[in-house]
TITILUM-864575 format. One record per residue: residue in three letters; x, z, y of N, C-alpha, C, CB in turn. Coordinates in steps of 0.1 Angstrom, whole numbers, plus 5000, padded with zeros to 4 digits. Atoms other than C-alpha are relative to their C-alpha. Glycine has a CB too. Example, Ala and Ser with C-alpha at 12.3 -4.5 7.8 and 13.67 -1.06 7.14 Angstrom:
<nodes>
ALA500950004988512350784955500950005012499050125000/SER499150004989513750714989499250085011500449865005/
</nodes>
This chain:
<nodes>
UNK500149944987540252614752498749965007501249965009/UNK501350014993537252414765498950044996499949915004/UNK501349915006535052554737499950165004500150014982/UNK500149864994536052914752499750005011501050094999/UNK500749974988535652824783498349975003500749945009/UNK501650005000531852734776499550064995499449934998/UNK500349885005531553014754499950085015501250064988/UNK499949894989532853224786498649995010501549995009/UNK501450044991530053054807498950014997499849875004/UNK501149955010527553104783499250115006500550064986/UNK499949814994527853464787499450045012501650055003/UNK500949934991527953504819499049955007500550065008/UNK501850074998524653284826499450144994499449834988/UNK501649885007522953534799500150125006500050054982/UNK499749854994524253854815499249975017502050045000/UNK500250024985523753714851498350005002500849845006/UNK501650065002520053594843499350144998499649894984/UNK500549855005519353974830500050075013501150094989/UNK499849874991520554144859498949925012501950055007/UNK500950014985518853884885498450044999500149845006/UNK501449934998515653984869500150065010499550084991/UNK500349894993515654284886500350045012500250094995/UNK499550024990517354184916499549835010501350034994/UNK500350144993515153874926499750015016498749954994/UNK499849984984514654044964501449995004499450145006/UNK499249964989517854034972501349884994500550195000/UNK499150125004519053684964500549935012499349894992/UNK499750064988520653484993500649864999500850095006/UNK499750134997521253115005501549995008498849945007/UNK498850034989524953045025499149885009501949904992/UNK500150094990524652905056500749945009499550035006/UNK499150104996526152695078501150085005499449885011/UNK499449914992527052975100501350164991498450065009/UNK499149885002528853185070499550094991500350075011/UNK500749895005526353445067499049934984498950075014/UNK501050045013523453435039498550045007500450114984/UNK501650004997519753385042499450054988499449845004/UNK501349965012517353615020499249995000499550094997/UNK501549975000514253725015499750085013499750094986/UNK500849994984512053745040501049995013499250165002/UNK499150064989514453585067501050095002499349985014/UNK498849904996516953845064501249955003500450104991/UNK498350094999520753745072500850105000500549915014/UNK498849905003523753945057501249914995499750114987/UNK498250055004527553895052500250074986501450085015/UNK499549945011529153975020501050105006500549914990/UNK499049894995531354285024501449955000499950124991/UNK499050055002534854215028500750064987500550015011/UNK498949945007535954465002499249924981500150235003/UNK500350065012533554224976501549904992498549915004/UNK499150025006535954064947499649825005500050074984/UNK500050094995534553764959501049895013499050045002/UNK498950014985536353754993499449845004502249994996/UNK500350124992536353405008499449904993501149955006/UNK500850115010534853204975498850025000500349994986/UNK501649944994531453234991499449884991499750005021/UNK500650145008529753044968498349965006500150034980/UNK501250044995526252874977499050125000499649894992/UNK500749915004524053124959500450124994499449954994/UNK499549895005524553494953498950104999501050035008/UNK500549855005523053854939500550055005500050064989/UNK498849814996524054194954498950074992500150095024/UNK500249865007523654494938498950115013502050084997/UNK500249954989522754664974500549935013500550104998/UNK499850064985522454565010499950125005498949895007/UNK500549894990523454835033500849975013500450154994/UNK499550054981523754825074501250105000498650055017/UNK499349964991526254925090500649945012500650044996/UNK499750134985528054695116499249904996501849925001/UNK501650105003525854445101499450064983500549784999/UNK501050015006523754425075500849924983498949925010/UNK499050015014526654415038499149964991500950144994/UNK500750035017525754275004501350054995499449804994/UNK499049955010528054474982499649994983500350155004/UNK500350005016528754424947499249844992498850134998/UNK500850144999527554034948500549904983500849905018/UNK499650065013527653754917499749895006499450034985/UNK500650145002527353384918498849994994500849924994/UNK501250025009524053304906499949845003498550105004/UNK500350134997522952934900498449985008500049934985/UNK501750014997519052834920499649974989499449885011/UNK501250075013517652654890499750134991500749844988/UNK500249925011518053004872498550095009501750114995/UNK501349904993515453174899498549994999500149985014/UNK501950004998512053044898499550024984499249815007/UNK500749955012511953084855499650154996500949974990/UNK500749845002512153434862498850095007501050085004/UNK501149984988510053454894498849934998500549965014/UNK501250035000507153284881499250055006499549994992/UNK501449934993504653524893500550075013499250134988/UNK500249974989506153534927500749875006500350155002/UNK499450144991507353204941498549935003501249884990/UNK501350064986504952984964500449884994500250015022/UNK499750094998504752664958499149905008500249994990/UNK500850114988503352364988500649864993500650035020/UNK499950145006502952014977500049905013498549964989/UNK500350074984503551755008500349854997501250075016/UNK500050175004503351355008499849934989501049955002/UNK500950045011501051284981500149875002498650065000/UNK499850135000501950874973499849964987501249975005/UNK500650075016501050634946501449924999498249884999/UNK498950075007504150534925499849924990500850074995/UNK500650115009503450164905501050024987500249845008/UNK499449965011506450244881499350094991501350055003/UNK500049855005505350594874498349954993500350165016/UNK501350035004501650454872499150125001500049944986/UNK500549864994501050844889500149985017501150164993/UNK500049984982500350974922501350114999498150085010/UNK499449934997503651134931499950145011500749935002/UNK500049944985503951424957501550084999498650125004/UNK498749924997506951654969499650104998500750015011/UNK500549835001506752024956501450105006499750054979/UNK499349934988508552304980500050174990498849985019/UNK500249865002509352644963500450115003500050014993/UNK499549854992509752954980500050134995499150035010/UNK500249815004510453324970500550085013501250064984/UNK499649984987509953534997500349975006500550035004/UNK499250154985510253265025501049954993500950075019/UNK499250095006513453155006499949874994500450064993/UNK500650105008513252804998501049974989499749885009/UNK499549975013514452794962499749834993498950164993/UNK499950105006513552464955499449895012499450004986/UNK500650064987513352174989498949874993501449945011/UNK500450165001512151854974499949954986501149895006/UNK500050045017510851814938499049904999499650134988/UNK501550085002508751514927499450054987500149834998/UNK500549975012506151584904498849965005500250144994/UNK501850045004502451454889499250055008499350054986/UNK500549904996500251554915498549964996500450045015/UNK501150015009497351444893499150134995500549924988/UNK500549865009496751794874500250105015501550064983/UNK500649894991497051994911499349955010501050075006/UNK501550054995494651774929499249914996499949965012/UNK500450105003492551564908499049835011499350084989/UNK500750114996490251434934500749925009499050055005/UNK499450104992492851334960500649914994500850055008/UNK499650095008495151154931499049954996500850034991/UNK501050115004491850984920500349905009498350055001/UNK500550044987491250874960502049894997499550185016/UNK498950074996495050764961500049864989501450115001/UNK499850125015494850564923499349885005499150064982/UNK501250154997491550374934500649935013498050065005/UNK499850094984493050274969501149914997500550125016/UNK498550125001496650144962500249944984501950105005/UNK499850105014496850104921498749915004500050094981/UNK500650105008493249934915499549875014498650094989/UNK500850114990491849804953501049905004499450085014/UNK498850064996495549724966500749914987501150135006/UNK499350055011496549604931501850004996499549895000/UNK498449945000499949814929500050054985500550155014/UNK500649925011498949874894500649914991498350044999/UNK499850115009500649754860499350034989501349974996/UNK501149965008497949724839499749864992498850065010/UNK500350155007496649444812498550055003500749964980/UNK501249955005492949564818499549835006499250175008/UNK500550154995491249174819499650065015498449904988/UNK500550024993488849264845500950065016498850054994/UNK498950004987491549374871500449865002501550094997/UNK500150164994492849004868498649885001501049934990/UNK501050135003489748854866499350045017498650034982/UNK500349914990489049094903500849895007500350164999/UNK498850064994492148914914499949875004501250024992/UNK500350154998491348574911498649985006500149924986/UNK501250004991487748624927500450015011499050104999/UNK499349964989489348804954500649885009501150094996/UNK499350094990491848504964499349855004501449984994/UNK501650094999488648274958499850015017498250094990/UNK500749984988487048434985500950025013499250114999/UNK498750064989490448445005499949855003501750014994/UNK500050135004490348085003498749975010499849974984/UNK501450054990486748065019500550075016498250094992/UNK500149984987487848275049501349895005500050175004/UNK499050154995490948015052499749955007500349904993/UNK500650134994488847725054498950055011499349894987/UNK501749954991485947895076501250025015498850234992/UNK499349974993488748055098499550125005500249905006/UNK500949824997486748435098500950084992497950024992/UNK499749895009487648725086498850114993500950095008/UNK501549915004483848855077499949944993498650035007/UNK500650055009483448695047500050114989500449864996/UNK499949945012485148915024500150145003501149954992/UNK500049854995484549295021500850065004499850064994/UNK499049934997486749525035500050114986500050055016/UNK499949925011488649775015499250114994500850035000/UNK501249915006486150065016498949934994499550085011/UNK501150065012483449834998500650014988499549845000/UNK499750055014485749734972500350154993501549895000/UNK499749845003486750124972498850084996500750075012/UNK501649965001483150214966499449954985499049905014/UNK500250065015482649994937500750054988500449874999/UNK499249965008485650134918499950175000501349935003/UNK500449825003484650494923498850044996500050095013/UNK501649935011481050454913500349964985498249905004/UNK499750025013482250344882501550064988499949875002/UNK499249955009485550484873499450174990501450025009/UNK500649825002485250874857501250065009499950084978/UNK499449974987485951114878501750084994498850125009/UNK498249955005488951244856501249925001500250024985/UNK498750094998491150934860500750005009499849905000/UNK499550034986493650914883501649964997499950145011/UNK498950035001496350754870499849904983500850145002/UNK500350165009496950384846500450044985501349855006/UNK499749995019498150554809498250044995501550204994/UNK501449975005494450724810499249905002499350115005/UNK501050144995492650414831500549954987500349885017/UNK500250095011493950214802499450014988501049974997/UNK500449955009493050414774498349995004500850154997/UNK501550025003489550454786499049865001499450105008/UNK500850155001489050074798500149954987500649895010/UNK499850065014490449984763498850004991501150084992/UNK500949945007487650194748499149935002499950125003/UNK501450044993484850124768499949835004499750115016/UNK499950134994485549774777499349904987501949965003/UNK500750055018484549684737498950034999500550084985/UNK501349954996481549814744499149935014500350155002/UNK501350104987480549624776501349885009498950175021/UNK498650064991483149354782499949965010500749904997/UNK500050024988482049294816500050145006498949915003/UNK499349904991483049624826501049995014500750064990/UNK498850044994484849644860499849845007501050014988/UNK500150154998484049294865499449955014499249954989/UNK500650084992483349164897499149915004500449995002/UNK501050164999480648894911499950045016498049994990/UNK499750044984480748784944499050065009499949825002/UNK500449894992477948964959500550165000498849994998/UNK499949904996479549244953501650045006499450074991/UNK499050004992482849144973499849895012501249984993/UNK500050084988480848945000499750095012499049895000/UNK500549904993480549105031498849885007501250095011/UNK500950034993478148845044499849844994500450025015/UNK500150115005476848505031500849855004498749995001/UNK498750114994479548195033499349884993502050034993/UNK500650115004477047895024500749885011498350024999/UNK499450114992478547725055501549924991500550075017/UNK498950005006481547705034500349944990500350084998/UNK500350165008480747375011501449954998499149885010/UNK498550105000483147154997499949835009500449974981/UNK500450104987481446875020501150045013498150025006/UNK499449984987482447055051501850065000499050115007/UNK498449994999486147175036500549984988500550145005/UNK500250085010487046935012501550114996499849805002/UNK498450015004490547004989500949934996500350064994/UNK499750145004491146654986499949945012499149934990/UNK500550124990491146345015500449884995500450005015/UNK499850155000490446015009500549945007499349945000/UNK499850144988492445765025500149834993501650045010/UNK499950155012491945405010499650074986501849924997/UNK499949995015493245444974500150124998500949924993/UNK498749875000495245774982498450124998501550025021/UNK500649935003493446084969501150095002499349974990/UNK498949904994495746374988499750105000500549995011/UNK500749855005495546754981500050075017501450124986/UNK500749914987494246975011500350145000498449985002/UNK499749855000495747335018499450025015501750044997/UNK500249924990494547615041500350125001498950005003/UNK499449924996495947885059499750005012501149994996/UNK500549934981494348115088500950125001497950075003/UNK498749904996497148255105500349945013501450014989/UNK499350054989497548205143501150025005499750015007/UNK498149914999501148155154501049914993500250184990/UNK499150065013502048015119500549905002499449974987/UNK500050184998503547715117498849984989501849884996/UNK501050095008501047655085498750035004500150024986/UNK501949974994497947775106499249875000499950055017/UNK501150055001495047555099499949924984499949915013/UNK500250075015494547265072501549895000498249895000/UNK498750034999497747125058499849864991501150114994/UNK500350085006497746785043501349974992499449915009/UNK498550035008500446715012499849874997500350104985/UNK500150185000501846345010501249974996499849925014/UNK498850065008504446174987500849935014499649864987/UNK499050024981507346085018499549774995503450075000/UNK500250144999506945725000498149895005500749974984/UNK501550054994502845685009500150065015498650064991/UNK499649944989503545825044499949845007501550095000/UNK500350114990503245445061498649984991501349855003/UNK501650085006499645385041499450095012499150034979/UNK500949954992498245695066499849975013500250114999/UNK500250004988496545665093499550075013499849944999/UNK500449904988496545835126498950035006500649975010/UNK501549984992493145825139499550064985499149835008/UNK500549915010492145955103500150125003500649984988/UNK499349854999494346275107499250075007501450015005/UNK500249914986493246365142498450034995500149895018/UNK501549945007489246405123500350124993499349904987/UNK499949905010490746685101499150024991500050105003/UNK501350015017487846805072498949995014499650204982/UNK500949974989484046805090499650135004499049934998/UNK500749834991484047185094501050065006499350154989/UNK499149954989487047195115499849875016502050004991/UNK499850164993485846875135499350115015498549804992/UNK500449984986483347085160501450105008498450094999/UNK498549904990486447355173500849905003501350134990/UNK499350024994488647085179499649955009500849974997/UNK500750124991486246855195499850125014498349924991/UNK499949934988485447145219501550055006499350124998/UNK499050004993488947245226500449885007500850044994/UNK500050154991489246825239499150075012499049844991/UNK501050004990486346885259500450115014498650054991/UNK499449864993487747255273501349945010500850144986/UNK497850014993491547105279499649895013501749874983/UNK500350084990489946835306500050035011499149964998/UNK500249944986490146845345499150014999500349955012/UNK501049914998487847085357498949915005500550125010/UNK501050114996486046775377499149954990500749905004/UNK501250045007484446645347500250054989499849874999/UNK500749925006484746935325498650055004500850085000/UNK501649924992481847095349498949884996500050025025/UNK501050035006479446815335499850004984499949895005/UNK500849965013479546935299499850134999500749964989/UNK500349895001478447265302498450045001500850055009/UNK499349885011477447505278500949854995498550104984/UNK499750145006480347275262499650014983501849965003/UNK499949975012479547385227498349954996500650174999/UNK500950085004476247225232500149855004499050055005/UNK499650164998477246865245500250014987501549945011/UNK499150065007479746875218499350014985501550065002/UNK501349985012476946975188499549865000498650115004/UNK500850085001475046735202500949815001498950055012/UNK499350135001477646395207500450024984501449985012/UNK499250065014479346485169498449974993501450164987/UNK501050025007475546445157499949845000498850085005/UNK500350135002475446105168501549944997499249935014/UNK498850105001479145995159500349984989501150035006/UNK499850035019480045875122501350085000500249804992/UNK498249924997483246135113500849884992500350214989/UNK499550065005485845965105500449855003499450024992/UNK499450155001485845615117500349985020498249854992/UNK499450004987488045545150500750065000499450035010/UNK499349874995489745765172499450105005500849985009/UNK501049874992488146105178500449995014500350164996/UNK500249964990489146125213499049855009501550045004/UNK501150134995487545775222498650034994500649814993/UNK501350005005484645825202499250115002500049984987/UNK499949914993484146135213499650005020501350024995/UNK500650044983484346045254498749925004501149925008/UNK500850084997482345755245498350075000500449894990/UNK501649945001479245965234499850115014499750114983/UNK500149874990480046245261499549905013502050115004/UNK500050054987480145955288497949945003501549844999/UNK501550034998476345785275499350134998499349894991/UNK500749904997474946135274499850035017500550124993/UNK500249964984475946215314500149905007501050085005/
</nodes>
């Protein structure tokens, strides 16, 4: 029985598919309200005397639409949507809308919309939108797979991009700027003078870095001028060490610029059992290229009375850390003490 009844269904697919050829104006959607939505915004009821009657099914054919009290479909069939647009090729519409970069897919997705006769025949299809706009799926590949690194890819010089990159993260940390490192249109600049302009998506990027990469293995490859936006020589390992000495203790030094954070500034890591060797007037020095900001905020936080004799304060306070050794005391004493024999 259930092989006849998919024989029977067979059937009338192939018969139904024949006739809607020739009946593709006068297909209709149900609507909420009952009626049916056609071509070109029309709206008809099925006839009452159709065999159909109240099994109004989603999608239907008529034979004829004719007015009278309203506007009849007589003579109607069930038809499936997915059978409409193989036949209507050469008259359905199709609009592409929210062109996005998918890291699974390793393509630029978009939504495709298909219409016959205003009818929308298909709402929400994803598909490759690589092959119907190459240059925007280029623009989207280079921005989020290779600049954003949403990309799964073994190409070396992508990780070798990656670890430069958090390098120079690292310098604006300890600096506490955000101009050190390029913004994304540079880095987007670099990867479009050099990709080809056919790529736009990671099965071909790989294939052709594979290729060509044997041929110039510094392909792709980054160097620091060409992800600096401005020269960071202040940015020494003198002035922002990743180590501090204290005595014997040799302790690791993290940074993090993020105001707000609790880990905002320089973080100092310490076994809980060396925790009584440190000492406090050490700490309050931090590295020497965070010494002038705090030393001026001291200076700032003071009553106004004898704030008003260090002003500009950012020159007092230049000029007292020049004469003070970093490191030995307490900054805030050693510190007043120079502010006091200057005024």
């Amino acid at each position: 029985e259930a092989s006849e009844a998919a024989q029977k269904a067979k059937g009338y697919a192939a018969v139904h598919k024949a006739i809607l050829a020739g009946l593709l104006s006068q297909i209709g959607n149900k609507t909420e309200e009952g009626d049916f939505l056609g071509a070109r915004q029309r709206r008809f009821w099925v006839h009452p005397s159709s065999v159909i009657g109240r099994k109004k099914p989603n999608w239907l054919m008529a034979a004829e639409l004719v007015e009278t009290t309203k506007l009849f479909a007589r003579m109607v069939a069930k038809i499936e949507p997915d059978w409409i647009e193989p036949l209507a090729g050469h008259l359905v519409k199709k609009n592409h809308f929210e062109p996005h970069w998918e890291k699974k897919r390793g393509q630029v997705v978009a939504y495709e919309q298909v219409t016959l006769y205003g009818l929308i025949v298909v709402g929400r299809r994803p598909v490759h939108y690589g092959p119907i706009d190459p240059p925007a799926a280029r623009e989207l590949f280079i921005r989020e797979g290779l600049v954003r690194g949403e990309i799964n890819s073994r190409a070396r010089a992508l990780a070798a991009n990656r670890e430069l990159l958090e390098r120079m993260d690292e310098l604006e940390a300890k600096a506490r700027r955000r101009d050190i490192l390029a913004d994304e249109e540079t880095l987007f600049g670099y990867y479009d003078a050099r990709v080809p302009a056919d790529i736009y998506q990671t099965a071909s990027f790989e294939n052709w870095y594979k290729r060509e990469s044997q041929k110039d293995p510094q392909l792709l490859i980054m160097r620091e001028e060409d992800v600096l936006a401005r020269e960071a020589r202040e940015v020494t390992a003198a002035q922002y060490p990743d180590h501090l000495r204290i005595g014997e203790l040799q302790l690791p030094l993290e940074y993090h610029f993020e105001p707000n954070h609790p880990r905002d500034g320089v973080t100092l890591r310490v076994p809980a059992p060396l925790l009584p060797q440190l000492r406090r007037e050490r700490l309050d020095w931090l590295v020497p290229g965070l010494i002038e900001a705090k030393a001026i905020a001291l200076v700032r936080g003071l009553p106004k009375a004898i704030r008003k004799n260090f002003v500009p304060v950012p020159d007092f306070v230049g000029a007292a850390l020049a004469k003070i050794s970093f490191g030995e005391g307490a900054l805030p004493e050693a510190l007043g003490r120079e502010l006091t024999r200057m005024t």
